[in-house]
C-alpha positions as CSV (number, residue, x, y, z in Angstrom):
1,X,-109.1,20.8,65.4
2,X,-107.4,17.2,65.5
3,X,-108.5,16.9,61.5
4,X,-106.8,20.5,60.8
5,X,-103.2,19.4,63.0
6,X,-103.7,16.0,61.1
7,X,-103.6,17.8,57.9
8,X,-100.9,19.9,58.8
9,X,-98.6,16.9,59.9
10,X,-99.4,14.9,56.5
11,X,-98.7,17.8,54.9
12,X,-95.0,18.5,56.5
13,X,-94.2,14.7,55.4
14,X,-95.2,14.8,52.0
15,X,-92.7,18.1,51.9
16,X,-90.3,16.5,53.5
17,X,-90.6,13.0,51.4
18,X,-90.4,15.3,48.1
19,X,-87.3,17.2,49.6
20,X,-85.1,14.2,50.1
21,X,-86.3,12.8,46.6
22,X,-84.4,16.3,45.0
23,X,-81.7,15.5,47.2
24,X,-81.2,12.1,46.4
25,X,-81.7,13.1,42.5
26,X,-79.4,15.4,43.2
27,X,-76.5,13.0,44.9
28,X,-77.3,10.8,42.0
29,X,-76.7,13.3,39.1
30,X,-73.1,14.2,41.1
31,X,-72.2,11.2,41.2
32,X,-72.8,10.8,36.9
33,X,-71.6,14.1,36.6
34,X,-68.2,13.4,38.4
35,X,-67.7,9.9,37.3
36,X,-68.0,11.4,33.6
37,X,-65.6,14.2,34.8
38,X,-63.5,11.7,36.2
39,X,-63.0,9.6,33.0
40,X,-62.7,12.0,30.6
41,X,-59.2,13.2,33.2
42,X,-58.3,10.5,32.8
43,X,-58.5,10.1,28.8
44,X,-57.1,13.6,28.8
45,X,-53.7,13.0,30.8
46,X,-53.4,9.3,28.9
47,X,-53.6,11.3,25.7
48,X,-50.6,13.8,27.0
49,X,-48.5,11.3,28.0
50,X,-45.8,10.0,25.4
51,X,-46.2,6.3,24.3
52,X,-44.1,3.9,25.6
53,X,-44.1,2.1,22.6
54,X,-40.9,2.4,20.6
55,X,-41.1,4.1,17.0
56,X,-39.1,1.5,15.0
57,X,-39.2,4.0,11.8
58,X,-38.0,7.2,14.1
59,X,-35.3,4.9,15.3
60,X,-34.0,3.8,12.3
61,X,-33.9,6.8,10.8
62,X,-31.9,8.4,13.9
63,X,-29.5,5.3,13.4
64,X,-29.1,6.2,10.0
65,X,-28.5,9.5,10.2
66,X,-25.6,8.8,13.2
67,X,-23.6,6.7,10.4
68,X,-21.1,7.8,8.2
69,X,-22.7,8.8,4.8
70,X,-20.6,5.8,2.7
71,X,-18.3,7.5,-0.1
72,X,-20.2,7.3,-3.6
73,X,-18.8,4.6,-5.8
74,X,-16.7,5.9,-8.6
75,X,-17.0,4.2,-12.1
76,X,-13.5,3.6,-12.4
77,X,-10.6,3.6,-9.4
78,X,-7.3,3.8,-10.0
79,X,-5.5,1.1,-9.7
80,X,-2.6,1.2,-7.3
81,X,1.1,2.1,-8.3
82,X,3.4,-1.0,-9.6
83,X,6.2,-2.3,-7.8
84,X,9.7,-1.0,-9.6
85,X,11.0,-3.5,-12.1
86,X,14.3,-4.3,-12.8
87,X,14.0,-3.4,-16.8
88,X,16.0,-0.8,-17.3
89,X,19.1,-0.4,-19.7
90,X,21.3,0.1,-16.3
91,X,19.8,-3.2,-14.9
92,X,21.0,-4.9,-18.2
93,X,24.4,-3.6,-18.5
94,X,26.1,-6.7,-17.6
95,X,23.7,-8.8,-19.6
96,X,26.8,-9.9,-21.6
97,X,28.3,-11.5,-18.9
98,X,25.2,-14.0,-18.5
99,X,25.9,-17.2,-19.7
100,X,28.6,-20.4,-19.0
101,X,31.8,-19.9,-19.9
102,X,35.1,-21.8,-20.6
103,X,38.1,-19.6,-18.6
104,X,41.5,-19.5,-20.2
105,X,44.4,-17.1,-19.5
106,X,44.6,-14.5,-22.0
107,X,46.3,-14.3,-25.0
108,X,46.1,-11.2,-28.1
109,X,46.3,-13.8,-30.9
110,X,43.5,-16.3,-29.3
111,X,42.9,-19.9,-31.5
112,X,41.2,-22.3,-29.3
113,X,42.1,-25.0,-31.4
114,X,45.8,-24.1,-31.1
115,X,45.2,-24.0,-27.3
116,X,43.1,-27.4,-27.1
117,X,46.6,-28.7,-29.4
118,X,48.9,-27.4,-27.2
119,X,47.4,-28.2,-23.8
120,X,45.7,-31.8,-24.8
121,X,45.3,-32.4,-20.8
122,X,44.1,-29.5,-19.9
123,X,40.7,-28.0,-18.5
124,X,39.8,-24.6,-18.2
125,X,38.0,-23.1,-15.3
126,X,34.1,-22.7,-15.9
127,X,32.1,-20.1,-14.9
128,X,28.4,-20.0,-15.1
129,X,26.2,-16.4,-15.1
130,X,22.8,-16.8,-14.4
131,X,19.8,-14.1,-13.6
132,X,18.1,-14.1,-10.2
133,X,14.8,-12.2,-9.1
134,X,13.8,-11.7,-12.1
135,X,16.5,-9.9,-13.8
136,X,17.5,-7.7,-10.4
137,X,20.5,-9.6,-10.0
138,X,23.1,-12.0,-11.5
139,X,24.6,-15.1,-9.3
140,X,28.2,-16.1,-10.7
141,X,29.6,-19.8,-9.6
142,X,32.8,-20.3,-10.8
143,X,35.0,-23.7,-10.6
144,X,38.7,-24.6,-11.3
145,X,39.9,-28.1,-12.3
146,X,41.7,-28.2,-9.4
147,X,39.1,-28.0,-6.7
148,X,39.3,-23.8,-6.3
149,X,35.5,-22.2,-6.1
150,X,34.2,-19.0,-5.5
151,X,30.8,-17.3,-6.5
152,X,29.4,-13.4,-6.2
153,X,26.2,-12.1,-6.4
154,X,26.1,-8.9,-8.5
155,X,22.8,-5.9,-8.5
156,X,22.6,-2.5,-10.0
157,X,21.2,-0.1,-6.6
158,X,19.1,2.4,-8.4
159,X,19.5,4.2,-4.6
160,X,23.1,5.0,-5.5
161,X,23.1,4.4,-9.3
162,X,26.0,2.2,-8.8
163,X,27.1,-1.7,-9.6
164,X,27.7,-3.6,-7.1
165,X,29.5,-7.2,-6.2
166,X,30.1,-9.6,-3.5
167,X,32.4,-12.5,-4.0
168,X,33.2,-15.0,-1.5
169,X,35.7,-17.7,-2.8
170,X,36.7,-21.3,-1.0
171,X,40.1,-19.9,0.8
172,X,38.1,-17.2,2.7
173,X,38.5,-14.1,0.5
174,X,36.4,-11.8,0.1
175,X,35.2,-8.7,-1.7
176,X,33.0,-5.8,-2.1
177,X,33.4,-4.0,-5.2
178,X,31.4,-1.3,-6.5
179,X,31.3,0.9,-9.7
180,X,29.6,0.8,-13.0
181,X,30.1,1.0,-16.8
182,X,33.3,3.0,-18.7
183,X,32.6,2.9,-22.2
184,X,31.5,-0.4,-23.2
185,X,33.6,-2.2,-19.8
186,X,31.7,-2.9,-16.4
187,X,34.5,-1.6,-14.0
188,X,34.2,-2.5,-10.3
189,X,36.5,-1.3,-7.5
190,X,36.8,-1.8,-3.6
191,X,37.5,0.5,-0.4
192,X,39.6,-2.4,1.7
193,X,40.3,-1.7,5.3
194,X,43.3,-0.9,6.0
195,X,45.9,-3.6,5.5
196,X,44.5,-4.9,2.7
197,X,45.4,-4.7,-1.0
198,X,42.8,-2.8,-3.1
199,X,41.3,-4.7,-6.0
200,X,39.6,-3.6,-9.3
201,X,38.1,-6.0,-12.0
202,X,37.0,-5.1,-15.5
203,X,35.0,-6.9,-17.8
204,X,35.3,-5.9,-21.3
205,X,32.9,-7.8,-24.5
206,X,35.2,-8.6,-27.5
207,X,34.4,-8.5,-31.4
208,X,34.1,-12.3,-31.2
209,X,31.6,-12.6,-29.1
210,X,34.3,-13.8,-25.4
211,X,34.8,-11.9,-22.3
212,X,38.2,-10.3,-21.5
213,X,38.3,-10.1,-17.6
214,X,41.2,-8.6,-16.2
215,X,41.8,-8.0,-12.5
216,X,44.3,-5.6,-10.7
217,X,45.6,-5.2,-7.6
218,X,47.1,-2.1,-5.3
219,X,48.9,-1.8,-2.7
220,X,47.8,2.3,-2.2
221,X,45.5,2.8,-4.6
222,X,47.6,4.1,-7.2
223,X,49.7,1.8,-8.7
224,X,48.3,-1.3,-9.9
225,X,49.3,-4.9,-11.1
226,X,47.6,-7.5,-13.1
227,X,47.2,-10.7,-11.1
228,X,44.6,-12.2,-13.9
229,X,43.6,-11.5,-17.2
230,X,41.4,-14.3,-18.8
231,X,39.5,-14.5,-21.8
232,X,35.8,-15.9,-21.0
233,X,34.3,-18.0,-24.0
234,X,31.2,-19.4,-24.7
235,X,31.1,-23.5,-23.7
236,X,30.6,-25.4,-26.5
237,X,32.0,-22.4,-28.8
238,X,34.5,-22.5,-31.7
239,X,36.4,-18.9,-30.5
């Protein structure tokens, strides 16, 4: 009887020895199982999320794409406009003025070697013409032997298509004539304030090559006297 309950005891160990072996097998293969499980999560969710790491080619190519597409390069441009010149044929109308000039009062029947005979003290006035900004304008200076000066600046406008001049002399007067060619003579005329007698000044090229300048004065406008004629010749010339 004790051998049979011995049996029986040996028996219900060995089952229960074998039972907690599956068990612990068990644990053991859960625990593989779910650390296997556990990893492959985790590769899953690291593949999902976005890398961090900036795409230097995605960038630049967003950066170029922002910027302003550059205009394509023609073969030829045009160049830009010139400045106006002062070339024309009204710039040059009083080209015949430019020079320097002996001054004398004028007479019809002119011999300057009468004169020179006749006045053997005498000096005329001398008046020089040059060009300024390169041909836009002509600068007079004009001189006296007896100490009386005056020059002008003189310019075609093309805004008005007019002449125009402004003289400033050493007793203070002053004027502001403007007008343009006649015929062959450059006539220029003011507008005085009131008060003031109105002036008008020709210049007129002779056959022989001199100047006949001739200026007139008004009182209204309308009738007009000569307060100097003179006959401009080139210095150094036999006229």
């Amino acid at each position: 009887m004790e051998d049979k309950t011995q049996l029986s005891v040996e028996m219900v160990t060995a089952g229960v020895r074998a039972t907690l072996v599956v068990l612990a097998l068990v644990v053991m293969a859960s625990v593989v199982m779910g650390g296997a499980a556990t990893a492959a999560a985790q590769d899953a969710a690291q593949d999902a999320t976005p890398d961090a790491t900036p795409d230097t080619g995605a960038e630049e190519s967003q950066e170029q794409a922002q910027e302003p597409a550059e205009a394509p390069a023609t073969a030829e441009q045009a160049p830009p406009p010139a400045p106006p010149r002062c070339d024309t044929d009204d710039h040059a109308a009083f080209d015949f003025w430019v020079g320097e000039w002996d001054v004398y009062r004028w007479r019809d029947e002119w011999d300057l070697a009468a004169w020179r005979e006749e006045n053997p003290d005498a000096q005329p006035a001398v008046n020089r013409i040059s060009k300024l900004h390169d041909g836009c304008a002509l600068r007079e200076e004009y001189s006296a032997p007896r100490g009386y000066e005056g020059s002008s600046v003189n310019f075609y406008d093309r805004a008005d298509d007019r002449w125009h001049q402004t003289w400033i002399d050493s007793t203070g007067t002053a004027l502001y004539l403007a007008g343009g060619m006649e015929g062959d003579t450059m006539v220029l005329a003011d507008d005085p304030p009131e008060g003031r007698p109105h002036s008008r000044i020709s210049w007129q090229p002779q056959e022989d090559g001199s100047v006949r300048q001739t200026w007139e004065q008004s009182p209204d406008g309308e009738s007009w006297k000569v307060v100097f004629d003179g006959r401009y010749v080139r210095r150094g010339g036999s006229e």
